[in-house]
C-alpha positions as CSV (number, residue, x, y, z in Angstrom):
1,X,3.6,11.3,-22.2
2,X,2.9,9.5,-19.0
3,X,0.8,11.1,-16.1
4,X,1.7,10.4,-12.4
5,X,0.0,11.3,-9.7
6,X,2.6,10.8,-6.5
7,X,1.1,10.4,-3.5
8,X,3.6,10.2,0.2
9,X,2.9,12.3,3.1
10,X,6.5,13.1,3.3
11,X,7.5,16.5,0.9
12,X,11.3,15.2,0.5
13,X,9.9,12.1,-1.0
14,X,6.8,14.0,-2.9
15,X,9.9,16.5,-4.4
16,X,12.7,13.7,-4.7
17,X,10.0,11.3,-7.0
18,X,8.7,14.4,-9.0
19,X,12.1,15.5,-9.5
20,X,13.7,12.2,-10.9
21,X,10.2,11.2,-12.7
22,X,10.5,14.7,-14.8
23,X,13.9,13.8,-15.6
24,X,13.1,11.0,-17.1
25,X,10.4,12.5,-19.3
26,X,7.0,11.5,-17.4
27,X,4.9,14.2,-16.5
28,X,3.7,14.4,-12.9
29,X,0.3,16.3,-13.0
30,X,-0.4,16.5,-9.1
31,X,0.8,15.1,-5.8
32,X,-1.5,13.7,-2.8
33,X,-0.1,13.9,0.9
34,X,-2.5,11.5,2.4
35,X,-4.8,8.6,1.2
36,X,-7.7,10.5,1.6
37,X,-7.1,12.6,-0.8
38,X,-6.1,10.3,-3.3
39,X,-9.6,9.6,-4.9
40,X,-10.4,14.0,-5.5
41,X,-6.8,14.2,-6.8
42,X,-7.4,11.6,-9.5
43,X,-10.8,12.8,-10.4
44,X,-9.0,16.3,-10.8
45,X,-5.7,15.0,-12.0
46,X,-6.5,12.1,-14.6
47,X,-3.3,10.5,-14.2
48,X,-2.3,7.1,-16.0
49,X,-0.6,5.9,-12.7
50,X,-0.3,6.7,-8.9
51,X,2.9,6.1,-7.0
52,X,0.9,5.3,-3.7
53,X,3.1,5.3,-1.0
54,X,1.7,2.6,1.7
55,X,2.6,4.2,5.2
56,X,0.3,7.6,5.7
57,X,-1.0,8.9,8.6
58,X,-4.4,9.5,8.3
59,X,-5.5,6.8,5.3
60,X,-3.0,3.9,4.8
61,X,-2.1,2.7,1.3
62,X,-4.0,-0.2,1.0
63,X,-7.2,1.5,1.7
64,X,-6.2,4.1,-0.6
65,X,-5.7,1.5,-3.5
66,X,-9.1,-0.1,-3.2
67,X,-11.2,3.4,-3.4
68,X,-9.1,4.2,-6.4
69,X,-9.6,0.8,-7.8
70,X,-13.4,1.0,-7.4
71,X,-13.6,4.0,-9.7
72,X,-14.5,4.0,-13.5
73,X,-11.7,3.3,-15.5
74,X,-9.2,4.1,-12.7
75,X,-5.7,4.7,-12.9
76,X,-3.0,1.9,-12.6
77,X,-1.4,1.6,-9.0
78,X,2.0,0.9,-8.1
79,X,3.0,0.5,-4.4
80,X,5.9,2.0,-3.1
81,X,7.8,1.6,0.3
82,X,11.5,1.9,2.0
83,X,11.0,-1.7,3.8
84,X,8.3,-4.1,2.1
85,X,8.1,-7.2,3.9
86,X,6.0,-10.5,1.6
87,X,3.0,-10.1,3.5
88,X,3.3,-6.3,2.4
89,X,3.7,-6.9,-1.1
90,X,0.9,-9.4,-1.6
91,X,-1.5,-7.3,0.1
92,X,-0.8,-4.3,-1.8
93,X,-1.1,-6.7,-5.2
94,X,-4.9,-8.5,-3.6
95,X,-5.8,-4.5,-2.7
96,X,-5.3,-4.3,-6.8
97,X,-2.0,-2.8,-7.5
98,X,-0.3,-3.1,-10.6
99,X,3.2,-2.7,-9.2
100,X,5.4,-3.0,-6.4
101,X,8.7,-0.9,-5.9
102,X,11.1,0.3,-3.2
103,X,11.5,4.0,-2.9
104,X,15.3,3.0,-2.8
105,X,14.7,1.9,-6.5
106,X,17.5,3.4,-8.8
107,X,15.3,6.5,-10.6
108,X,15.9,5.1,-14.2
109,X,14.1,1.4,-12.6
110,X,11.3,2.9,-11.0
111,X,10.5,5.5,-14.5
112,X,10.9,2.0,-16.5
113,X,8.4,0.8,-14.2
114,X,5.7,3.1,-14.2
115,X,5.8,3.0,-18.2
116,X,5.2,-0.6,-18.7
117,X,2.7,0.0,-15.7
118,X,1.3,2.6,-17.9
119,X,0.9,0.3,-21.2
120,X,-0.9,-2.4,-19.5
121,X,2.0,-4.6,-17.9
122,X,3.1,-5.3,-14.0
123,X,6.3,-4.0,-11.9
124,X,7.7,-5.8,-9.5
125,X,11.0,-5.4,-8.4
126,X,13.4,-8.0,-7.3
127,X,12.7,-8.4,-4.4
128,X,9.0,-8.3,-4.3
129,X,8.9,-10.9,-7.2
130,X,10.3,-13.2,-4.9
131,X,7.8,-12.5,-1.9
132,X,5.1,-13.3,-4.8
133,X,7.0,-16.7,-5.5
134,X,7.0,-17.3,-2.0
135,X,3.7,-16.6,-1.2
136,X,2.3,-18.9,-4.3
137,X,4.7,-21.6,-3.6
138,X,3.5,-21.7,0.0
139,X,-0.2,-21.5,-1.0
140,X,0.4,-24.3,-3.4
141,X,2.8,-26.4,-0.5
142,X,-0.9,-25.4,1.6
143,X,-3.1,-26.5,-0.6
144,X,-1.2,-29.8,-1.9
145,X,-1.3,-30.6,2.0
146,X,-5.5,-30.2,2.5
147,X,-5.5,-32.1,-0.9
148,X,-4.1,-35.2,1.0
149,X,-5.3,-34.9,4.1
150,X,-8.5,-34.5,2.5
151,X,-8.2,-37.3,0.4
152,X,-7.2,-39.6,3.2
153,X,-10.3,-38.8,5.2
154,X,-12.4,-39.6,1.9
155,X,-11.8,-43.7,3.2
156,X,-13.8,-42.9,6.4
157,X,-17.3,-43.0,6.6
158,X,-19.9,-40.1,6.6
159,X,-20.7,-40.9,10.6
160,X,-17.0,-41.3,11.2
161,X,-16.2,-38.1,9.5
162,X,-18.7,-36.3,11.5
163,X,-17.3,-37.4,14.7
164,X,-14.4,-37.1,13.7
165,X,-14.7,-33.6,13.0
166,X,-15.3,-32.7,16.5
167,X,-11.8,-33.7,17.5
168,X,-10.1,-30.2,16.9
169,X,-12.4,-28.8,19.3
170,X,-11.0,-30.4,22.1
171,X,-14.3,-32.8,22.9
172,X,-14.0,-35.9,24.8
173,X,-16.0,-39.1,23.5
174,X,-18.7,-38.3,25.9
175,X,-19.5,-34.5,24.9
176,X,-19.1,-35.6,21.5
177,X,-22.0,-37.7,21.6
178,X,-24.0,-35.2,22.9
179,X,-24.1,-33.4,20.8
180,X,-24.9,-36.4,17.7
181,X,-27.3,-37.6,20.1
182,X,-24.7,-41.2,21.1
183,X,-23.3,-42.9,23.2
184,X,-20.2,-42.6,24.2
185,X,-18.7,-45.7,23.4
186,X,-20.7,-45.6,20.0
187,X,-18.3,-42.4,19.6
188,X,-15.5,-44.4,20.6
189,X,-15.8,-47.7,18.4
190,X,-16.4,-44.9,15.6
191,X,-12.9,-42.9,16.3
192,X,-11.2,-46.1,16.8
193,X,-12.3,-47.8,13.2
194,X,-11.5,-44.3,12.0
195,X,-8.2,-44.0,13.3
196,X,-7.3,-48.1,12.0
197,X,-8.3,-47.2,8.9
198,X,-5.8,-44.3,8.5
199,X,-3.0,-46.0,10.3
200,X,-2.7,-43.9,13.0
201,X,-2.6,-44.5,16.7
202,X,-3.4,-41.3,18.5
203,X,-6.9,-39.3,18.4
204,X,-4.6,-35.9,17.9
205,X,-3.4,-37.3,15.6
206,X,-6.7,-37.5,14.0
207,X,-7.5,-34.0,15.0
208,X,-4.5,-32.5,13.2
209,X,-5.8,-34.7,10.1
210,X,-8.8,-33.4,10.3
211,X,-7.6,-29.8,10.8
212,X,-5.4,-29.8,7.9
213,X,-8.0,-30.6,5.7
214,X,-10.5,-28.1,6.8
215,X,-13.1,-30.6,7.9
216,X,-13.6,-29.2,11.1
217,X,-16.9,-29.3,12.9
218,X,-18.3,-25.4,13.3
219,X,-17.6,-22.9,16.1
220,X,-19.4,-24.6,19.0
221,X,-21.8,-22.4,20.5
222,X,-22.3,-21.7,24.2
């Protein structure tokens, strides 16, 4: 039989989740009301899974997940919340849980859930599979976009690269050969063989270019 450890700092949720998980045959071996005490309740407990609720007042969810995670052998984790925006959801999946459900879930969904959690698989619901699609699609949009801007900036040289990389920051031709130790219109016969070579007219144009791919020159100091 499975063993759940149900942790929510409300008791109407704590009662309504035991309730409908013993219904559906899964043992619930101890209840937590705050993430602090999620960690002494699983050393005590043993559970297979914890249905970590993510909102608690004195230890959020999140936190919760990682200090389980960081334990020997430690339980699987599923997330649970009423509203779960994408952000949410990844979070709670990078903080390592296995799962992601809506307290709204139908009973017989989230029991499903929590034993193909408990033999090793994931649980997302509907909804939170498409925030995960979302977020990987838009990582992959992100990254296909540095890719290119990246490889554009491969045609300019190492010097007008490193000029160039000043250009988010602001810097006018003259504080930018400052700091390289040129002249200023050195710095500008650079930007402007830099800026032919990629087509483009404007030097925020360049900036953004630069920006996108993540060449940008360090934090200046002082």
């Amino acid at each position: 039989m499975t063993r759940v450890l149900v942790v929510d700092d409300d008791p109407m949720v704590r009662r309504l989740l035991t309730t409908v998980l013993t219904a559906q045959g899964i043992d619930v071996v101890g209840e937590a009301t705050d993430g602090d005490e999620v960690v002494p309740a699983v050393a005590e407990h043993r559970p297979d899974v914890v249905l970590m609720d993510l909102t608690m007042r004195r230890m959020g969810g999140l936190d919760a997940i990682r200090e389980v995670r960081r334990r020997p052998r430690p339980p699987a984790v599923i997330a649970l919340t009423s509203f779960g925006t994408d952000e949410t959801v990844v979070a709670a999946l990078a903080a390592g849980a296995q799962g992601f459900l809506s307290k709204d879930d139908d009973p017989e969904h989230i029991a499903n859930h929590v034993r193909e959690v408990a033999a090793g698989a994931g649980a997302l619901d509907h909804a939170s599979a498409g925030a995960v699609i979302r977020h990987l699609s838009g990582s992959q949009r992100l990254d296909s976009r540095r890719a290119e801007a990246r490889g554009a900036l491969d045609a300019l040289t190492a010097r007008e690269q490193e000029i160039s990389s000043f250009l988010p920051h602001g810097l006018s031709n003259r504080e930018i050969g400052e700091r390289l130790y040129l002249s200023e219109s050195t710095v500008k016969a650079h930007l402007g063989r830099a800026m032919a070579k990629l087509g483009i007219t404007a030097r925020e144009q360049l900036a953004v270019l630069v920006d996108r791919a993540g060449a940008t020159a360090p934090p200046l100091g002082g």
